[in-house]
N, C-alpha and C positions, 0 to 999 in steps of 0.2 A: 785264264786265257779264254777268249771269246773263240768260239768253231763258228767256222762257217758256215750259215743256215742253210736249208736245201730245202727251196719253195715247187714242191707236185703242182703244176699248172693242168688243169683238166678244161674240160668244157664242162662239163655238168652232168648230170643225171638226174630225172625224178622217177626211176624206174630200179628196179632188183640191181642191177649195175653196180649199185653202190658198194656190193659185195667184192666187186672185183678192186675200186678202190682201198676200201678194207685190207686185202690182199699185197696190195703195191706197199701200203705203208708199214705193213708189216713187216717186208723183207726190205722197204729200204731201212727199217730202223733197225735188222739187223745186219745191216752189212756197214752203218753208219751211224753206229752208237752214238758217238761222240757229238754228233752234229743235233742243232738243232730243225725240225723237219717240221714245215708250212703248208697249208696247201693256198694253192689260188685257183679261183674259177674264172672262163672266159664270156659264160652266154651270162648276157646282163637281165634275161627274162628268169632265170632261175637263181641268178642272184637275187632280184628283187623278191622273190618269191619267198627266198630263205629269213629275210629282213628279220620277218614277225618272231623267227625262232631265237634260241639262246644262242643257237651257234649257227650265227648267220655268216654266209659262204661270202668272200672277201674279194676284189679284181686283185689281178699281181700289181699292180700301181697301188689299191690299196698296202699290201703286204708289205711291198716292198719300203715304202712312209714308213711302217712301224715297226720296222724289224732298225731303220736308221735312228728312227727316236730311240730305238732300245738300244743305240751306241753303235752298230754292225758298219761298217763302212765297205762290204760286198755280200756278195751272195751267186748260189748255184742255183739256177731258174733252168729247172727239166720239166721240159713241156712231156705233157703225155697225149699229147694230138697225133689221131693217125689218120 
């Protein structure tokens, strides 16, 4: 049975910050084993940025396309915008 994914929507970072995201995914996966957990980014200057890497940072529009190729027909999109 397919768990409903849960896409961390952020802005970005390219500063120590990333440590606090580290943090978030931590305890959301353990509060939320079972699920599968995504993230998405919103600034499109540090998505491009990410491009040249292995794991290059995705929009929720992307994510969300590939979470439905992968069969999912919803999802929980928790923005982490403050």
């Amino acid at each position: 049975m397919h768990r409903t994914p849960i896409v961390l929507t952020a802005f970005g970072t390219s500063t120590s910050a990333c440590a606090t995201y580290e943090v978030i995914e931590q305890r959301m996966r353990a509060y939320y084993p079972e699920h599968p957990l995504v993230w998405s980014f919103t600034s499109q200057r540090l998505r491009d940025k990410s491009r040249n890497q292995p794991s290059a940072w995705k929009s929720t529009e992307e994510v969300l396309v590939e979470l439905h190729q992968q069969g999912y027909q919803q999802a929980v999109v928790q923005s982490l915008h403050i």
